[in-house]
N, C-alpha and C positions, 0 to 999 in steps of 0.2 A: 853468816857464812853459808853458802853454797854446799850444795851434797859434792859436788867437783873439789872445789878447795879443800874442806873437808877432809878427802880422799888422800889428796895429796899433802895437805898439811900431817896426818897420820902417815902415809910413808916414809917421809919425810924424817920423821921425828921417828921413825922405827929405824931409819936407815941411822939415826946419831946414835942412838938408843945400842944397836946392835949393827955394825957395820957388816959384817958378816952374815947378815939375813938376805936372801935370795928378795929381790924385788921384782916385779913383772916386765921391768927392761935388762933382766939379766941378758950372759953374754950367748946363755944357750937361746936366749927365747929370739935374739938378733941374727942367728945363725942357720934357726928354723925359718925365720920370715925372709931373711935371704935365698938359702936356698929354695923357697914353694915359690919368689919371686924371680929368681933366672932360672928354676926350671919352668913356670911360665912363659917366659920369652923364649925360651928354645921350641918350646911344644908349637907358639904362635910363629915361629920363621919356617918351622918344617912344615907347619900345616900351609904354606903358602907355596909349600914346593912338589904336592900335592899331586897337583895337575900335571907339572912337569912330568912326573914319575908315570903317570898312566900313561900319558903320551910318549914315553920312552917306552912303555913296554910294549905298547902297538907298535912301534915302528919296529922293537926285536923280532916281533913275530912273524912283521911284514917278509924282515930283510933274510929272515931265517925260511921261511916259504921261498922265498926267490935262491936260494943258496938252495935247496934239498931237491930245487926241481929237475926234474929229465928236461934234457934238451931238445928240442924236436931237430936238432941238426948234429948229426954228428961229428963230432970236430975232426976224430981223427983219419977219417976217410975222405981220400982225394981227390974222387968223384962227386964229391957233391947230392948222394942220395939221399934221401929223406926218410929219418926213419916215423914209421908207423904206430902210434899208441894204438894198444888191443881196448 
């Protein structure tokens, strides 16, 4: 018999033995390996969204410089002069 078999022939016969003994595929040990494995998969879809994000936040700052700036013309006057940066 195999050190594997072995193993699991003694689980086995622990689980007849004592049915109420926690064995390594209990339901807490399938709840831990669930969630370490869809919080994995969320970690690896965001990190794919990444680049999106920095490139959204250059464009904020693009768009937010172009909103804050003085106008060299000023709209409300009806002549048409040009105002001056000092």
């Amino acid at each position: 018999m195999t050190n594997h078999k072995a193993m699991e022939f003694t689980c086995v016969t622990m689980m007849c033995i004592n049915p109420t003994r926690h064995t390594t595929l209990s339901i807490e040990w399938l709840q831990v390996f669930f969630s370490i494995a869809f919080s994995a998969i969320g970690i690896a879809n965001a990190q794919m969204a990444f680049p999106d994000i920095t490139k959204a936040s250059g464009a904020v700052k693009r768009v937010f410089s172009v909103i804050d700036r003085v106008p060299s013309i000023l709209p409300n006057l009806s002549t048409g002069k040009v105002f001056l940066q000092q």
